[in-house]
N, C-alpha and C positions, 0 to 999 in steps of 0.2 A: 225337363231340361231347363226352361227359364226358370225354376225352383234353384238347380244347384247352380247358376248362375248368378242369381241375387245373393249364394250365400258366399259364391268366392268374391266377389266385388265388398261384399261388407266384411269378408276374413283379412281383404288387402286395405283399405279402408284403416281399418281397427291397427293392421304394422305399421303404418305409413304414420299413423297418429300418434304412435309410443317412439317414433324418430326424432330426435334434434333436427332444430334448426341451424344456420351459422348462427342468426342473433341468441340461440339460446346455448350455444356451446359454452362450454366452462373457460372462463380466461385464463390466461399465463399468471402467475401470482407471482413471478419474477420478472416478466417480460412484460414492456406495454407498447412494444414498439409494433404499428401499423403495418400493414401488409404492404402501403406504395413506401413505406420510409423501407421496408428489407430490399424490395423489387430495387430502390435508388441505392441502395449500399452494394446491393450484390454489381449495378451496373457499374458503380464507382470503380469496384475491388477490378472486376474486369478489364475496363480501361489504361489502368493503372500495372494489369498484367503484362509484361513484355515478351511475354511469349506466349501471348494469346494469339491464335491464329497461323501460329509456324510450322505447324505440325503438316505432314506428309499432304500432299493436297487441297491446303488452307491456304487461305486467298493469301496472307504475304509470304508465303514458302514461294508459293505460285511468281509473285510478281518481281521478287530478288531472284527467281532461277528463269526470267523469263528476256530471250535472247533480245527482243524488241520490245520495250516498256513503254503501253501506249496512252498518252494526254490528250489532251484537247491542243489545236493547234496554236500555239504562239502562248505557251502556260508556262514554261519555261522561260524565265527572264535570266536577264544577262548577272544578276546581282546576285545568283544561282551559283557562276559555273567560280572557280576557285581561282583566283588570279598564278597565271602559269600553266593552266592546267588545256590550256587551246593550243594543239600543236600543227604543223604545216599540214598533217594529212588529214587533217579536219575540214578543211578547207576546200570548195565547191571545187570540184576539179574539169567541169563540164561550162563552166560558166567563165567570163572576163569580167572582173569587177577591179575597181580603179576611184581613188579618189582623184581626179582630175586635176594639177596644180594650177592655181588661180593664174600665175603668173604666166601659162600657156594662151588664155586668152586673146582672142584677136580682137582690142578692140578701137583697130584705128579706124572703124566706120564712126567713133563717136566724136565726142569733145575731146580734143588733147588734154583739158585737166584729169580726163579719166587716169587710173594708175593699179596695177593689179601687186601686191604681196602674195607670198603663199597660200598664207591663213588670212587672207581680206583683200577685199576689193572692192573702187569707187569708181561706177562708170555715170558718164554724165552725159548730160546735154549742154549746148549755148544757153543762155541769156534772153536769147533773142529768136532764136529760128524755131519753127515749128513741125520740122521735118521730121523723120524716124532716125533713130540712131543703132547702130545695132552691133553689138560683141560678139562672137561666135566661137566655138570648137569644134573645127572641120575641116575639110579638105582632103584634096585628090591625094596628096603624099600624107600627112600628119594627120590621124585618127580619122582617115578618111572611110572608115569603115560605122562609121558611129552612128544608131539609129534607125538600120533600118528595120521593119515591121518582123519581117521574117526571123529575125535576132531575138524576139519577144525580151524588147531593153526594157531597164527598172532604170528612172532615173531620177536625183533627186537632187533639188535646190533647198539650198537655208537662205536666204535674204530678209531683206527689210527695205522698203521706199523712203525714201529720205525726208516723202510729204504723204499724203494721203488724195490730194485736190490738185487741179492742173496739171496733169499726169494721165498716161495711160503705154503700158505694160504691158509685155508676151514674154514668155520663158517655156522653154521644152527643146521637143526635135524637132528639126525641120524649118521649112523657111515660110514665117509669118508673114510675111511681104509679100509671097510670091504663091498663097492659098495653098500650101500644102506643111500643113505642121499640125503640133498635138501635143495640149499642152495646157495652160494656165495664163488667162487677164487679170489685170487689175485697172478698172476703171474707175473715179469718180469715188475711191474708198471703197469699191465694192472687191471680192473677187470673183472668178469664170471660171468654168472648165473650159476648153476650146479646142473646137478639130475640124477637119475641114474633109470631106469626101467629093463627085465628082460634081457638086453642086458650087460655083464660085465663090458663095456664101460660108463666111463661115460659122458654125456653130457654138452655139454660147449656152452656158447652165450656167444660171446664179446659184452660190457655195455661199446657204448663210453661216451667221454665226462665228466669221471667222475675221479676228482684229488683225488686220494687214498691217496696222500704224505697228507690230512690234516682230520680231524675227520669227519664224515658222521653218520647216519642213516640209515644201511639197515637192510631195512624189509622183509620177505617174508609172504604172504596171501596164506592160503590153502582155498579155499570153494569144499567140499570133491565130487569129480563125475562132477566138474564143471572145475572149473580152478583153477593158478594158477599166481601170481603175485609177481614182482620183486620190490620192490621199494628203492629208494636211496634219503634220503630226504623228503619221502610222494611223492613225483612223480614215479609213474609207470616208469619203465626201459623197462623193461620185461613180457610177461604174456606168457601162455601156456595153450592151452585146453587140460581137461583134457585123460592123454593116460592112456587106461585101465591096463596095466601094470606098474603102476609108482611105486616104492618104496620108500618107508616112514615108517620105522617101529622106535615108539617111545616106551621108556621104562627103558633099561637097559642105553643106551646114548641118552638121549634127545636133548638139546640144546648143542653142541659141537663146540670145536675148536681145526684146527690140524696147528701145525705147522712147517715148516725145513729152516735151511739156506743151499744153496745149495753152498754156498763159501763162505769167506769173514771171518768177526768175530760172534763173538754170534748174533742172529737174538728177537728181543724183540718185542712182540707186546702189544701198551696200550689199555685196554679196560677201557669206562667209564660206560657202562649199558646194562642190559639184562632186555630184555621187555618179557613177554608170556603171551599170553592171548589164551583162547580154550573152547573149551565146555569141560562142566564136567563129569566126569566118569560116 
């Protein structure tokens, strides 16, 4: 038995050795082209194919006949959709969204030099005092619904301070004065997140990185019992889950802003838009 065994092993032995190798195969004598330069032509021709992949159960057959075509969230930019092509029924039908006109502003809590346009507005301080001043959109009769938590509101300011120093700032819902809001400081060049739950105190996050001296975007997002989000720009700053005791009460001051010079001369801030959007009463 180990006899006819040593002589199959030297039978396969002896075929195996009269085989080519690749390195010994005979070349193309018209052809010199490399095995990754075909694999890169063939990929090319592919790519290049426009009906590759359309065929019955291929992924872009698939994704042109598929009722709901799904991205990653906010992949879709606006530079996308075809000017005209946005019609009324597109439009959140569940929700109150509103660019607020500047000119509705209430802000004889401030300086009478303050003065609102449409599209711009300059609320001020004195000179001289160093008390709070403060503009507001609210009330029992006009948009007296604005704000509150259970509304889960999206709201959003574009401004700019008129200094950066001698100064200190609140914007958002609710009444900054009176420890119950949420929203955004700006102190001393810096800025804040800020909100106030049933602690008197209110709470503060420094937001770095972000140049107050020039116009911005900040947003804050309520989703009511969940969280809560900062944003500057469309970029998240800040979030917070939700704390069962947080205060937010909308109504009398909805959308607010307080402001004082702490030194210096009169303290001015420009505002260029107030966004709200919320569920409806």
């Amino acid at each position: 038995m180990a006899r006819n065994m040593t002589q199959f092993i030297l039978i396969l032995s002896l075929i195996f050795m009269t085989l080519p190798t690749w390195g010994m195969l005979e070349k193309s004598q018209t052809d010199d082209q490399t095995i990754d330069e075909a694999v890169a032509v063939a990929i090319t021709a592919h790519l290049a194919d426009a009906a590759a992949h359309v065929g019955a159960g291929q992924s872009l057959q698939s994704h042109a006949a598929a009722e709901i075509i799904d991205h990653l969230a906010s992949s879709i930019v606006a530079d996308k959709i075809k000017v005209g092509q946005l019609v009324l029924n597109h439009f959140n039908n569940t929700r109150f969204l509103s660019q607020i006109p500047l000119v509705d502003i209430d802000y004889s809590g401030c300086n009478p030099s303050s003065f609102a346009y449409p599209l711009y507005a300059e609320i001020s301080t004195s000179g001289s005092d160093t008390g709070w001043n403060e503009a507001i959109i609210g009330g029992d009769q006009r948009y007296g619904f604005i704000g509150a938590a259970s509304k889960n509101p999206v709201f959003r300011f574009r401004l700019v301070p008129f200094r950066t120093t001698d100064m200190e700032v609140y914007f958002g819902i609710g009444d900054f004065l009176g420890d119950g809001a949420l929203g955004f400081k700006m102190t001393g060049g810096a800025l804040k997140a800020v909100w106030w739950d049933d602690d008197p105190a209110e709470h503060l996050v420094a937001i770095a990185d972000i140049d107050i001296s020039a116009p911005h975007n900040y947003s804050v997002e309520v989703v009511n019992g969940e969280s809560i989000k900062w944003l500057v720009d469309g970029v998240v700053v800040y979030s917070l889950a939700w704390p069962a005791d947080i205060t937010i009460v909308g109504g009398n001051k909805g959308l607010t802003i307080s402001i004082r010079r702490t030194a210096g001369g009169a303290f001015v801030l420009i505002l260029y838009q107030l966004v709200l959007e919320q569920d409806f009463v």
